[in-house]
Every structure is written in structure tokens, then in C-alpha cells.
GUKOL-634233 format. One record per residue (C-alpha): residue number from 1; residue in three letters; x, y, z. Coordinates in Angstrom, 2 decimals. Layout:
<recs>
num, residu, u, v, w
NUM, ALA, X, Y, Z
...
</recs>
This chain:
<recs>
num, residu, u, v, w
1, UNK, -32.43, 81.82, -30.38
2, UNK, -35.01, 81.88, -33.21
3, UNK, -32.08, 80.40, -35.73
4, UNK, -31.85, 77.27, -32.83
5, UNK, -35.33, 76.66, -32.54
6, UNK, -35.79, 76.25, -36.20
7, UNK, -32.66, 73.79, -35.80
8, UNK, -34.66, 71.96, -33.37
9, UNK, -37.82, 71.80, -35.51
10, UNK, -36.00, 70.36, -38.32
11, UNK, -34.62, 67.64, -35.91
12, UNK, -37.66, 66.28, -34.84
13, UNK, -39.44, 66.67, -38.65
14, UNK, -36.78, 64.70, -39.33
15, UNK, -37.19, 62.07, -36.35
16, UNK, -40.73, 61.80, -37.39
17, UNK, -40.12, 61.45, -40.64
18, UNK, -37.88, 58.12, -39.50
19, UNK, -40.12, 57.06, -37.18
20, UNK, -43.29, 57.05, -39.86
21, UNK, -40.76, 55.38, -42.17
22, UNK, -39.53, 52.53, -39.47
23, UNK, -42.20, 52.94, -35.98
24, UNK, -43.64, 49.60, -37.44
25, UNK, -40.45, 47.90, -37.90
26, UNK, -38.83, 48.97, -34.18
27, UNK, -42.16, 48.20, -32.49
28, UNK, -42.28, 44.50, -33.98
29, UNK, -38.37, 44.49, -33.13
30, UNK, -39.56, 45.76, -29.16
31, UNK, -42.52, 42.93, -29.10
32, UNK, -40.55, 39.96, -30.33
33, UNK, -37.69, 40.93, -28.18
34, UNK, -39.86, 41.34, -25.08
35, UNK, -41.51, 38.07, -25.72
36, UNK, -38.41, 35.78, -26.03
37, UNK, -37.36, 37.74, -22.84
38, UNK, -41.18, 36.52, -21.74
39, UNK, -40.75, 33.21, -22.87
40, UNK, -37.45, 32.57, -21.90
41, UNK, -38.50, 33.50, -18.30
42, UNK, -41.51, 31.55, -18.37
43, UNK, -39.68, 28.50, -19.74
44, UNK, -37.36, 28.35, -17.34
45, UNK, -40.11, 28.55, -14.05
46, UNK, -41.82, 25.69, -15.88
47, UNK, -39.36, 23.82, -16.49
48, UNK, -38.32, 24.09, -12.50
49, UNK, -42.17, 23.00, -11.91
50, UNK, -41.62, 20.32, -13.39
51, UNK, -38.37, 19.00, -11.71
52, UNK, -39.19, 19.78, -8.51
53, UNK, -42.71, 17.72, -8.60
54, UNK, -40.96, 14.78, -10.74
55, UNK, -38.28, 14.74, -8.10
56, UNK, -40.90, 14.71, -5.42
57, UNK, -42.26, 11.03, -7.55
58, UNK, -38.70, 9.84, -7.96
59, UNK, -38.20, 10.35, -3.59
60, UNK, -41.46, 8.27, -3.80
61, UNK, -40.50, 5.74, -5.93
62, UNK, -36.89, 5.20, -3.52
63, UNK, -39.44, 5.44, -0.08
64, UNK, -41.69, 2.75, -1.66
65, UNK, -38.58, 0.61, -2.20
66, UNK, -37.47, 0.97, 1.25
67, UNK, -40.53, 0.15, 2.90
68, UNK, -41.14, -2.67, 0.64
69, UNK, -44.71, -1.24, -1.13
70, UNK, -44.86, -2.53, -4.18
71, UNK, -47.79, -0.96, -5.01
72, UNK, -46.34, 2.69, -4.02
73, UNK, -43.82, 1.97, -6.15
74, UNK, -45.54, 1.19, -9.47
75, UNK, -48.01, 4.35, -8.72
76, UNK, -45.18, 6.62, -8.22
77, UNK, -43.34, 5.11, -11.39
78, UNK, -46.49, 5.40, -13.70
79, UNK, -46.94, 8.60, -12.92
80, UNK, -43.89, 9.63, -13.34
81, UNK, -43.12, 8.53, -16.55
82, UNK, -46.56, 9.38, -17.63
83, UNK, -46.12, 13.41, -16.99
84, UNK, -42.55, 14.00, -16.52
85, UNK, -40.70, 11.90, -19.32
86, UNK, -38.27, 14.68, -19.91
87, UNK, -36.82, 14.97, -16.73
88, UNK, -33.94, 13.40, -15.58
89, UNK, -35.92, 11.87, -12.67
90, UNK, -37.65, 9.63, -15.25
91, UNK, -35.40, 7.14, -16.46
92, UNK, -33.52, 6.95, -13.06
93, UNK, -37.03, 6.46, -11.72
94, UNK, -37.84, 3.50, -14.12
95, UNK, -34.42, 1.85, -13.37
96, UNK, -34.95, 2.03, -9.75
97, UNK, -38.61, 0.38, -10.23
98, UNK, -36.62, -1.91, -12.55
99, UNK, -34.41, -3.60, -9.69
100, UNK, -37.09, -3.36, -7.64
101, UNK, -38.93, -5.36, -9.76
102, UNK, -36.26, -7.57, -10.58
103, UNK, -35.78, -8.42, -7.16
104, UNK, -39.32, -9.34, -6.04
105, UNK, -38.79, -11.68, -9.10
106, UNK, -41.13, -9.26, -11.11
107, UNK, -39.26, -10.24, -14.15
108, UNK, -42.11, -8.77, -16.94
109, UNK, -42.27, -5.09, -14.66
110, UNK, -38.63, -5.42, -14.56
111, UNK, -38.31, -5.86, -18.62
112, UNK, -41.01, -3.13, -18.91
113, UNK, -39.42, -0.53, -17.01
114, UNK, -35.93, -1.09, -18.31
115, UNK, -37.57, -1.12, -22.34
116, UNK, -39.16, 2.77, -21.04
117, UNK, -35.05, 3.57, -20.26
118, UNK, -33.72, 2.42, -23.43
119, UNK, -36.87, 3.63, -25.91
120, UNK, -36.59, 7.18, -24.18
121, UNK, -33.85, 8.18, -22.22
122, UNK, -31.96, 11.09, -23.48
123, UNK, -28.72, 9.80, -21.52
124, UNK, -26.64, 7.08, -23.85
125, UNK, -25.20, 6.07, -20.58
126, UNK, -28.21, 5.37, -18.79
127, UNK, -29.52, 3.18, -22.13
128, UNK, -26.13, 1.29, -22.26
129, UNK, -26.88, 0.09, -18.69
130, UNK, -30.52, -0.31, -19.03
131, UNK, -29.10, -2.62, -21.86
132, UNK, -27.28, -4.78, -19.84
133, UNK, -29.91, -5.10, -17.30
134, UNK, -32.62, -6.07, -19.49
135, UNK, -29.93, -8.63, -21.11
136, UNK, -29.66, -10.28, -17.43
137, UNK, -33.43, -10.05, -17.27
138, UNK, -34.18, -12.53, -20.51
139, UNK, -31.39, -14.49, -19.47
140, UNK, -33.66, -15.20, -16.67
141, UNK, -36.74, -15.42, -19.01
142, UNK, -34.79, -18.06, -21.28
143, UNK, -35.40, -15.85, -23.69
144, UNK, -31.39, -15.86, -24.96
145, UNK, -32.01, -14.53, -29.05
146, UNK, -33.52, -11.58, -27.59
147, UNK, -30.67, -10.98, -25.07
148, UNK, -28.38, -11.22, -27.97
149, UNK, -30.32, -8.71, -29.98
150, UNK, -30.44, -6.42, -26.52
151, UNK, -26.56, -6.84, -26.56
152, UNK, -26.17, -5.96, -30.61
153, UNK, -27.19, -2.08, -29.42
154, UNK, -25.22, 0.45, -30.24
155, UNK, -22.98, 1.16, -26.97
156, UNK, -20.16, 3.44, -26.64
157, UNK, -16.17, 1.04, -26.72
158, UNK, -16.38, 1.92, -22.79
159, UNK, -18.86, -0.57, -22.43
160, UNK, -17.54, -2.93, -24.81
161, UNK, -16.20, -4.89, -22.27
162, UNK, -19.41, -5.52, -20.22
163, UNK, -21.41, -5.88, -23.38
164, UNK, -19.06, -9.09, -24.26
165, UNK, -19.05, -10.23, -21.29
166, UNK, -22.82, -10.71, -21.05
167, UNK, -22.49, -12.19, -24.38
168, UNK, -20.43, -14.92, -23.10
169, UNK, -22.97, -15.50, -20.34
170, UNK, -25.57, -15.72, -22.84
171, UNK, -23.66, -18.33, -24.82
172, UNK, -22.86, -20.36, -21.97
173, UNK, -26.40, -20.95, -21.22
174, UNK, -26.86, -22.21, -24.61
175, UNK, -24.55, -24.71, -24.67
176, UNK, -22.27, -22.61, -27.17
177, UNK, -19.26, -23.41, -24.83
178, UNK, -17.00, -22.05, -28.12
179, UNK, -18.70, -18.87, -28.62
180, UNK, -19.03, -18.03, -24.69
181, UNK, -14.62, -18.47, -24.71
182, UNK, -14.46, -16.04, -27.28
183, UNK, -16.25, -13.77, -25.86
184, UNK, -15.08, -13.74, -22.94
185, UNK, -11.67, -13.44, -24.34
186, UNK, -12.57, -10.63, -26.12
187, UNK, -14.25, -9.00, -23.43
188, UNK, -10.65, -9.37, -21.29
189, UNK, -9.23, -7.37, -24.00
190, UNK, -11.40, -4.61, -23.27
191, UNK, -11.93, -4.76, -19.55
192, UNK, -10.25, -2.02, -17.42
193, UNK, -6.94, -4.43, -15.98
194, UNK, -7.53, -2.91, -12.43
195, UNK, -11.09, -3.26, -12.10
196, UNK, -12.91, -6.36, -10.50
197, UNK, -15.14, -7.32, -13.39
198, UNK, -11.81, -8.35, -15.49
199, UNK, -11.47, -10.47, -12.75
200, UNK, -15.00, -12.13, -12.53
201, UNK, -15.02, -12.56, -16.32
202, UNK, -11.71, -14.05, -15.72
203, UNK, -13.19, -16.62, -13.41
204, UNK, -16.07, -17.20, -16.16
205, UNK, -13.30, -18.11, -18.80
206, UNK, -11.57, -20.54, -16.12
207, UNK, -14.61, -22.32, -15.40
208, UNK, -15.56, -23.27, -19.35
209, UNK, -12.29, -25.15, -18.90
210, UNK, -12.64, -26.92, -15.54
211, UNK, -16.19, -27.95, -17.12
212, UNK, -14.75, -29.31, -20.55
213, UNK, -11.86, -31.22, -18.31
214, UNK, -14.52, -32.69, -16.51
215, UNK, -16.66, -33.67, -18.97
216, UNK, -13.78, -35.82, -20.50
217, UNK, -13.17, -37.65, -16.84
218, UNK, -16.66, -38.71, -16.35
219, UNK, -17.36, -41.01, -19.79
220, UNK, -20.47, -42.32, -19.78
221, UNK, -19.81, -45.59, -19.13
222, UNK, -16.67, -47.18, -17.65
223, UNK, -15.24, -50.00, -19.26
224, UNK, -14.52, -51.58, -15.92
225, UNK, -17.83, -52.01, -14.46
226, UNK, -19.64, -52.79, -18.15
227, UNK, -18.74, -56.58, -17.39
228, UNK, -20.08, -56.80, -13.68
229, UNK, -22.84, -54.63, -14.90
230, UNK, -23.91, -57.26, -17.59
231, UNK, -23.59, -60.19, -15.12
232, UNK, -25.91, -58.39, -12.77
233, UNK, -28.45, -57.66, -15.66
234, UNK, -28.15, -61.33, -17.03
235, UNK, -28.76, -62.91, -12.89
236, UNK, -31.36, -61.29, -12.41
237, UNK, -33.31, -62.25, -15.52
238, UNK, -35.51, -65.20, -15.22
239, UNK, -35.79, -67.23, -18.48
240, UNK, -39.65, -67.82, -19.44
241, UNK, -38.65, -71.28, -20.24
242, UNK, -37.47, -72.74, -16.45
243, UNK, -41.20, -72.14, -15.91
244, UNK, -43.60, -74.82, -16.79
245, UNK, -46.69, -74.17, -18.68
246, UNK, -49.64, -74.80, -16.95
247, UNK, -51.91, -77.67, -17.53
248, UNK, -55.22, -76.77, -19.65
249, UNK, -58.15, -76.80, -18.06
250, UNK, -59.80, -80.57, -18.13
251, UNK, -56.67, -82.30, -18.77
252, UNK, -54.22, -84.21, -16.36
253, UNK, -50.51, -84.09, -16.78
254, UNK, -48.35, -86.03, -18.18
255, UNK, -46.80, -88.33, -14.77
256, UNK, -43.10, -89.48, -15.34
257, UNK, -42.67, -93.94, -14.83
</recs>
């Protein structure tokens, strides 16, 4: 019994002679470990705080729309994009207040909202549509070169074909008749063969050449009606010379014998 007990003493000399050597070490190991735990924890309830009072904003943004408050709208959507710009609900939010915008022909909120989507979303999907909106949106403003350069964004080949197509609408509208063909052409190409756009853009390609045919039937002038035209012009002129002068003042005319 004696022989075990010395055993035993030797075991836990030994155990503090580790734990001396390493206590430091395995109580840092502990702490760290129990804060990530911590963290992790914590991290995860905040970020649920978060969500569930930007999704609370975003429900306001949609019931504002409904109702038709504008001004519910644009408080929700500051706000939201103000605190919760991480979320999800954020640029869905801003695209919502977007066609909301857009629609009460609110074309600066519109461009404003859609500019928050592309400058911050953390979905490429949701900035290649924001793109294409805020194209549509300068078209509207006139303001084509800056459509263009909204259009030159990087966008994934999905996309490609609504991207050209918006190009060719963009072209039309500046008289570049040429450039809108090709691009709509080229957005054919890429357009899924089943889906109604291909169609639509189809229709846009047709009607560049029912415009140019038409163009070429009306002339300016018809060679026809150029002669009746002239003898209309020349009858009703009235030569300054059928007109006698008056008389000057103090003198008598002249009276034919």
C-alpha cells in the first residue's frame, strides 16, 4: 500500500511539474477557445438582429408602395440602407424604391437608388439587373453616353443578351440605325430561343427595316407636284411693278390726251 502511494505521489509531482511547465499555455488555449465559442454565438444573434429589423424596413418599403406613400417609402428606404447595408433586404429594398420611383416618374430617386444596388450589392445578379434598369432610366433622361457606359459593366454571358439588347435601344435613339442592327443581331445570338425577349428584340430588328423602307417611299419632295407647286407659288405673287407709284405730295399726275 505504502509502495502505491509513493506511485501516486510521483504521478502528480509529475503532473505538476507539466502543469507549471504548460498551465499558461492550456489556459490561453481554454480562453481563446471559449471566446471564439463566445463570439461565434454572439455573432450569429446579431447578425439575426439585424435581419429581422431590416426585414421589418424592407415589409415597409413594399406597404408604402402599395398604399401609394411616397414619403413612407423613401423613409423606410433611407433607413434601411443607412443601418442595414449588409443585409440582403438592402439592395432588394433600393430596387423596389427604384421602380417605385421610376414609376411616379421620379427618374433622379430612381437613378439614385439603382447607383446604391450596383456600388454595393454583394449579389452580381442583383447589380447586372440594377444595370439594366438604370440603362432604361438615362434612356429616359437623354442621357444615352452614360447608358452606354452603364451597359460596358462587367456582366456575367447570361446576361449578354439583355445587355445588347439595351444597347440597340440606346443606338436607336441616337439615330445610329447601323449600330442598333448589330446589336440587336448580336443580342439574337445570345438570347435564350424559347424565351419571349428573343422575340421582342426580334420585333426591334424588324422595325429598323420597316423604318429605312419607309424612309425611301416618302422623298422629300415629289417630282409630280414640284410643277403645280411652282405655279401656285408664282399666282399668288403680286409683282411690285403692276402697282403704280403714288403721286408726291404737291404734284398732279401726269393725264393721258
Amino acid at each position: 500500500m505504502a509502495a502505491y502511494d509513493l506511485d501516486e505521489q510521483e504521478k502528480i509531482g509529475d503532473l505538476k511539474a507539466w502543469w507549471a511547465r504548460n498551465g499558461n499555455i492550456v489556459t490561453a488555449i481554454v480562453v481563446v477557445l471559449a471566446l471564439a465559442v463566445a463570439g461565434t454565438q454572439g455573432y450569429k444573434w446579431w447578425s439575426k438582429k439585424q435581419a429581422a429589423e431590416a426585414s421589418t424596413l424592407y415589409f415597409a418599403i413594399s406597404d408604402g408602395i402599395g398604399k401609394n406613400e411616397s414619403a413612407k417609402v423613401k423613409d423606410a428606404t433611407a433607413q434601411l440602407l443607412e443601418k442595414f447595408p449588409s443585409t440582403g433586404f438592402a439592395p432588394r429594398g433600393a430596387m423596389l424604391a427604384a421602380k417605385a420611383a421610376f414609376d411616379s416618374g421620379d427618374l433622379d430617386g430612381a437613378r439614385k437608388n439603382l447607383e446604391w444596388v450596383i456600388a454595393n450589392s454583394a449579389e452580381d445578379e442583383l447589380k447586372y439587373i440594377a444595370r439594366l434598369r438604370l440603362a432604361s432610366v438615362l434612356m429616359d433622361q437623354k442621357a444615352y453616353d452614360a447608358a452606354l457606359a452603364t451597359l460596358d459593366g462587367k456582366h456575367h454571358d447570361a446576361f449578354a443578351g439583355l445587355f445588347l439588347d439595351a444597347r440597340g435601344d440606346v443606338f436607336k435613339l441616337q439615330g445610329k440605325m447601323a449600330d442598333a442592327k448589330t446589336a440587336y443581331e448580336e443580342a439574337l445570338k445570345k438570347l435564350d430561343s424559347k424565351g419571349a425577349q428573343k422575340q421582342l428584340t426580334q420585333l426591334k430588328l424588324d422595325s429598323l427595316g420597316l423604318a429605312a423602307v419607309a424612309a425611301v417611299a416618302t422623298p422629300a419632295a415629289s417630282p409630280a407636284t414640284a410643277p403645280a407647286a411652282a405655279a401656285t407659288s408664282a399666282a399668288s405673287a403680286t409683282p411690285a411693278a403692276t402697282n403704280p407709284a403714288p403721286a408726291a405730295p404737291g404734284t398732279t399726275p401726269a393725264t393721258k390726251k
